[in-house]
N, C-alpha and C positions, 0 to 999 in steps of 0.2 A: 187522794181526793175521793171523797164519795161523790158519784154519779148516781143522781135519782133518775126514775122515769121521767120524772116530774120538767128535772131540768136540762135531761139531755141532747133534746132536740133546740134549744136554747141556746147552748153551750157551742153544737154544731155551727149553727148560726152564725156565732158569733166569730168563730175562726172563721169563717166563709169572709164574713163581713170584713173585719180585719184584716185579714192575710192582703196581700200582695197582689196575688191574683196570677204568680205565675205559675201554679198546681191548679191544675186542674181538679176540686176535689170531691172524694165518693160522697155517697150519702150514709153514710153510716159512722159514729163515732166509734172505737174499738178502746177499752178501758183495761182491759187485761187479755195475757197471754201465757203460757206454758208449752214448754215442749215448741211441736211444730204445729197449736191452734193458737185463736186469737178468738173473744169474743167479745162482741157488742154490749154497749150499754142496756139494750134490752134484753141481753141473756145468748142471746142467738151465736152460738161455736161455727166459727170457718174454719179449714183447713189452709196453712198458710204456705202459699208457693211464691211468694212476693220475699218475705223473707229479711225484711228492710233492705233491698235490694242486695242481698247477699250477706248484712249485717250475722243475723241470726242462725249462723251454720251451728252454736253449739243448743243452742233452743232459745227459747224466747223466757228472759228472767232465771237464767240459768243459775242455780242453786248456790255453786260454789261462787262466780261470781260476784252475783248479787250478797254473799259474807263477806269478801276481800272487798267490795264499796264499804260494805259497814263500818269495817273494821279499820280503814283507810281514814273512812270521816270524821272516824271520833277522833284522828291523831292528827290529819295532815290534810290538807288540802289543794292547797296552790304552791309554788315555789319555783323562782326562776330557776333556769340550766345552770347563771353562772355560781349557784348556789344548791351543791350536790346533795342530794337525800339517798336513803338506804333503798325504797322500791325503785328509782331509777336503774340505778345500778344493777339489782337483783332482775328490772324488767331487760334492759341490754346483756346479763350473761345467761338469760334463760330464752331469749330469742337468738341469739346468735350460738347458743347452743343447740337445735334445730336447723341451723344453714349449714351451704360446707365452709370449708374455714378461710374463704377468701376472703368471704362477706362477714367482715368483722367490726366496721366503726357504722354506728348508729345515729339518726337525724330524724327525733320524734315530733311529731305534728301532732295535728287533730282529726286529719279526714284525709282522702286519697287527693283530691287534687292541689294541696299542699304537698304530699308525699311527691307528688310529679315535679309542681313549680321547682320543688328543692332539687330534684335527681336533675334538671336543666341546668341549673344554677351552677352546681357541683360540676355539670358536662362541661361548660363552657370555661369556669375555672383551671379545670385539667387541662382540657385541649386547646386553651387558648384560639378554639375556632367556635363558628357562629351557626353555621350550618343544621338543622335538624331533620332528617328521614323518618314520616311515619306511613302508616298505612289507609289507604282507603277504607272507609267506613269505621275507623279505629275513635275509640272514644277515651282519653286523658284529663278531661274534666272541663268548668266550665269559666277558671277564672283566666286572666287574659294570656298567662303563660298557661298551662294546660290547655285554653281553650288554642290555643295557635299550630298546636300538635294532633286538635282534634278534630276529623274531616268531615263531620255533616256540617255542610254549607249554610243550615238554618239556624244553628247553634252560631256559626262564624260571621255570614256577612254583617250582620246588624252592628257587629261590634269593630270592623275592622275600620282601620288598620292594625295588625294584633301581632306576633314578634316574628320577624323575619331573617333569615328565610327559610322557608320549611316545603321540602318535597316529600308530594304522598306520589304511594305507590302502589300498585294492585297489590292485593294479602295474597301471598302465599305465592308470589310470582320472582322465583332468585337472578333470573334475568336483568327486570327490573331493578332489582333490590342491587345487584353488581353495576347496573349504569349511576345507579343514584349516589351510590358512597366514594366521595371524593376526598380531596385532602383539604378542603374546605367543611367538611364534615363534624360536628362535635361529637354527635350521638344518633344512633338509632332508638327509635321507641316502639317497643309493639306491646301488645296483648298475647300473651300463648292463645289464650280463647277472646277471641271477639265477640262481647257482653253485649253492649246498646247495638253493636253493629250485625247481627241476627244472629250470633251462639255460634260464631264458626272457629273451630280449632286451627292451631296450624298445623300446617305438613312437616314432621320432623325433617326434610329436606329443609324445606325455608329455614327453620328457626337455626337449624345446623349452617347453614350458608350464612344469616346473618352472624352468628357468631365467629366463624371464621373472615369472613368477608371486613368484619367492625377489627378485628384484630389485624389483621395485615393493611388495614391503611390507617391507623391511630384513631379511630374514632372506637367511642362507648355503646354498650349493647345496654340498654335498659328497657328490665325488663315489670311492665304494667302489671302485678299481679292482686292490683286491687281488688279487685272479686273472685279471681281463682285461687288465691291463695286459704292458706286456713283448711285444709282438707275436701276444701271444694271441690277438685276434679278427681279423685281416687288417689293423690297424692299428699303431702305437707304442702308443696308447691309444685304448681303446674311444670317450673323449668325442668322437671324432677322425669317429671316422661320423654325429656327430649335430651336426656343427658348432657348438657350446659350447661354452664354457670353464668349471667351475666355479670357487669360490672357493677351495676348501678338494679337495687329490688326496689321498687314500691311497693308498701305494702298498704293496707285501710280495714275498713269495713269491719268483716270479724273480729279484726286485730284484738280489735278490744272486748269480745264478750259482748256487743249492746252500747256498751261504752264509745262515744267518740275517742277513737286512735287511731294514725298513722306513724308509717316510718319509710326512709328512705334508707336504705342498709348497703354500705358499698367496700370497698378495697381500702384497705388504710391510705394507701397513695393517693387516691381520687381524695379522698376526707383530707387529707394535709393539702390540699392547692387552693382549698378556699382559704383567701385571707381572713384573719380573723374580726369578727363582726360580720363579716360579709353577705350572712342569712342568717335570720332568726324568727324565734314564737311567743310569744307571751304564755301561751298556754300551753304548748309542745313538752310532752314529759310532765305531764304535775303529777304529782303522788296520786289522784284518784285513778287516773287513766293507768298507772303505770301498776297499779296494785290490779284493775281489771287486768291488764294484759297479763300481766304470771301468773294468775287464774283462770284465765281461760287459753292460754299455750298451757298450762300444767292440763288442765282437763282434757283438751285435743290429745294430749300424747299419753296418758292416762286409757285412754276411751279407744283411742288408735281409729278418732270417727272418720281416715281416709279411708280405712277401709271398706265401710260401713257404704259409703260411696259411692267405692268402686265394685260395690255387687247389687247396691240397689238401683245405681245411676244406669245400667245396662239395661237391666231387666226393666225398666219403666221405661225407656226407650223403645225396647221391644216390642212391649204391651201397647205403647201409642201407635206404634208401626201396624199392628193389628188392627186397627179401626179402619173398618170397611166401608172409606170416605171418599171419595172422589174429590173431596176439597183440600188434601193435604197433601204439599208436595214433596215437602222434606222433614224427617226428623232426626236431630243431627246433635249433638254434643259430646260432654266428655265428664265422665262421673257427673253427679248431681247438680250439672250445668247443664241445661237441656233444652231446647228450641223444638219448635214443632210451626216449620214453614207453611201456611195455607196459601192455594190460588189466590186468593180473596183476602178483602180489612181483616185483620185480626181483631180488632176496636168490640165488635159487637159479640164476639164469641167471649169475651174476656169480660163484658159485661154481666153477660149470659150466666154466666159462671159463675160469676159473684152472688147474682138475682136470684138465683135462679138454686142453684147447688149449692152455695156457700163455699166455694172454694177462691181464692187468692189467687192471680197470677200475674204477668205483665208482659209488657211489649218488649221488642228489642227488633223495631222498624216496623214498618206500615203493615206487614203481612204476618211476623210470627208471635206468636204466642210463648212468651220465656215461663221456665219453672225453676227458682232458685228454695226448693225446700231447707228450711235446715236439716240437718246432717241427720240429725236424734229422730226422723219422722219413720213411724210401724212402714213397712211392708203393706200393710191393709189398709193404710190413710193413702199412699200411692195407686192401690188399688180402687179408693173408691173416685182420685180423681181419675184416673184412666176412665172410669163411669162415668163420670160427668163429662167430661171433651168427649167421649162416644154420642153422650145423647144429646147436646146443643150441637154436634157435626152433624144428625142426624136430618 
């Protein structure tokens, strides 16, 4: 679509005017991206730490990508599951070539909180119990199964009563986590990194306890890796720094290159207890998504962009740690998942930033400031937001 000056503030408008009204939206329309910038309709380049929420870890319109859509559209499109094609197949033996080999049968979606709804589904089939254990402040999505697993109470009450019954529990507390897991228990849910809930890793204690703990009383360890996954935290996958394997992955976001994809990736055994019929997608696996995703897993593993990550994710932590701010209290992540806790709203810094510098970031709760760059971003485009969060701290 061509974007005039003419009519882009029009255009703006118009999705304001239409939408829904549960985004809150910028002022600015964005028409094109590359790499790790985005630029406006008027010309004007940000630096992107937004990132489609984690979407965009291999760059924005990623090259190879965006030729595996082409090349997809001109042959295939849509096609139900119980009607097999050649990218499905090739997207299931090149993603599970990437796990270790437990995690072998696949359940393609479209987004993460269907990757969740399913990993539930699946919990409950196996374990023939009802029970779900997640965390405080933990974020699993917004439809009414994910939403029932996920513990900000502003997301939850409006919609309850929502699937029962679910104990949360302080993150990172094995105490807790050993009162909570019973033999009424289906599954455990967590995040390795807690994203919407302010950028907090877990203690390889915890994640080690829940794995052991989910395994000696017959409940499922599933594990949330919709934003960490994809070489977001200096890994393939976050379980990967805590040497575990869960039963049950969710995956999303990157999955696809840009593309809407999820998946929920588990144990053959888990995968054989849903009756059949029992879950399904209209759109889960269609040729296009499934041609993005062996395009951008072939480029991750090609690019090795965890690494990439795990030497820039530190060092841009470091550099934030450096600002000589009396308004920051914590700066805290894990590879190019990055939080930066202020006393104070983060709201108006984040605006700041936008207005102000041209840089992209977002919330993850009332006080921190989230950075989910894509993976592909210079060393000197980190360097010049550490410049901007110095001088709206200022």
């Amino acid at each position: 679509m061509n974007v005039t000056l003419e009519n882009w503030r029009a255009l703006l408008e118009a999705e304001k005017e239409l939408d829904t009204g549960v985004y809150t939206k910028h002022d600015l329309l964005l028409v094109r991206g590359e790499g790790a910038r985005v630029w406006d309709a008027e010309g004007n380049e940000y630096i992107d730490c937004v990132g489609g929420y984690g979407v965009a870890n291999l760059g924005h319109s990623n090259p190879e990508v965006v030729e595996a859509v082409k090349r997809q559209a001109e042959l295939l499109l849509s096609m139900p599951q119980t009607l097999p094609t050649p990218t499905r197949g090739e997207f299931y033996r090149t993603l599970v070539s990437i796990l270790p080999p437990e995690l072998n049968r696949v359940f393609p979606v479209n987004s993460g909180t269907e990757a969740n709804e399913a990993a539930l589904k699946f919990a409950r089939a196996y374990t023939g119990r009802k029970k779900f254990v997640a965390a405080m402040r933990g974020f699993s999505g917004r439809t009414m199964g994910s939403l029932s697993v996920t513990w900000e109470p502003k997301y939850r009450e409006p919609f309850m009563p929502l699937v029962e019954p679910v104990e949360f529990i302080p993150y990172n507390d094995v105490e807790a986590l050993e009162r909570a897991v019973d033999g009424e228990t289906a599954a455990v849910i967590l995040e390795p990194v807690q994203g919407e809930g302010g950028v907090r890793p877990a203690t390889l204690e915890f994640l080690k306890a829940a794995r052991e703990i989910t395994q000696e009383r017959g409940a499922l360890l599933i594990l949330d890796e919709i934003q960490t996954g994809m070489g977001r935290t200096g890994r393939r996958f976050a379980f990967e720094h805590y040497g575990i394997v869960p039963d049950i992955l969710t995956l999303a976001k990157a999955l696809g290159g840009g593309v809407p994809l999820g998946a929920a990736v588990m144990r053959a055994e888990v995968a054989q207890a849903m009756p059949k019929g029992g879950h399904g997608t209209t759109f889960g696996g269609n040729p296009l998504a499934m041609a993005a995703g062996v395009a951008a897993i072939r480029y991750l593993e090609r690019t090795r962009l965890w690494e990439r990550a795990a030497e820039l994710g530190p060092w841009f932590m470091d550099e934030l740690r450096k600002i000589p701010s009396p308004k920051i209290r914590e700066v805290r992540g894990l590879g190019l998942m990055v939080g930066l806790e202020l006393k104070e709203k983060a709201a108006p810094y984040i605006e700041r930033l936008e207005k102000e510098h041209r840089v992209l970031t977002l919330q993850a709760g009332p006080t921190v400031i989230r950075f989910l760059p894509p993976l592909v971003i210079e060393r000197e485009d980190l360097a010049r937001v550490v410049e901007a969060v110095r001088a709206v701290l200022s």
